[in-house]
N, C-alpha and C positions, 0 to 999 in steps of 0.2 A: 504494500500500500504506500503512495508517495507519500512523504510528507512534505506537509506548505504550514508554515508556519507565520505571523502577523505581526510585523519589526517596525519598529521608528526607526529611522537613516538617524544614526549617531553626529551625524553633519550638519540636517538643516530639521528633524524631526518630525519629518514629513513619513506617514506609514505607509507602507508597504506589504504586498504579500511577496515571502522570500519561499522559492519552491526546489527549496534544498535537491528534495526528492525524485524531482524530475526539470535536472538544473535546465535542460535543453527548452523549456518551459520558462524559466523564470526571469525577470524585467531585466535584470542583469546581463542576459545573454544581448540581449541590445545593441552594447556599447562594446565592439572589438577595443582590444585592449592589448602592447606590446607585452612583452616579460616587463619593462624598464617600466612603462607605464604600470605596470602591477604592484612592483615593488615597491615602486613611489607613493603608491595609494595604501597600500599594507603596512609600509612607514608609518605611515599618520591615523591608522586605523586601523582596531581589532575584530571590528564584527561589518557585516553585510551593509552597502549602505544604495540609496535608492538611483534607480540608473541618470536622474538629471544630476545628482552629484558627482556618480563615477566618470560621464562625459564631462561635468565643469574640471574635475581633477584631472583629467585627461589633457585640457586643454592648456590649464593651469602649468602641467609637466614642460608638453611642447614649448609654450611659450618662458619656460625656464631654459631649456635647451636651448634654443633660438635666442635668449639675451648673453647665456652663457659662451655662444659662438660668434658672434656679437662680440663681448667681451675681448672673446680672444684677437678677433684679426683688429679689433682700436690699440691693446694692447702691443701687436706686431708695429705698429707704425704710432707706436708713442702719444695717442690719442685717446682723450677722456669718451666714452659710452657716451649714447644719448639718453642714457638712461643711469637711474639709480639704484641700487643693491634692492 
């Protein structure tokens, strides 16, 4: 018998049905998600959280990668970011 169990997103507290049981089934399947992008969101969180957060944290990563490469080529040519930490 699946089980679905009835979770608050520990992020924004918005509830959800999480369908442990029959994952291929559950909100979460939604949002394709890298290893990198997984790890980043399992960093900042222990339990299931609702698919518009795992896409905002999704987005949240990329655009850390993208400031942090950024970073690097203003850094190659002795240039401050247009941006800040």
């Amino acid at each position: 018998m699946p089980r679905h169990e009835e979770k608050i997103c520990p992020r924004c507290q918005a509830r959800f049905e999480c369908k442990v049981g029959s994952i291929n089934l559950c909100q979460c399947q939604t949002v394709r998600l890298t290893d990198e992008e997984r790890a980043y969101i399992q960093s900042r969180f222990d339990d299931c959280l609702c698919a518009n957060c795992l896409l905002e944290l999704k987005k949240e990563y990329n655009q850390h990668q993208f400031e942090e490469k950024v970073r690097r080529v203003y850094a190659f040519y002795n240039l401050n970011p247009p941006f800040q930490n």
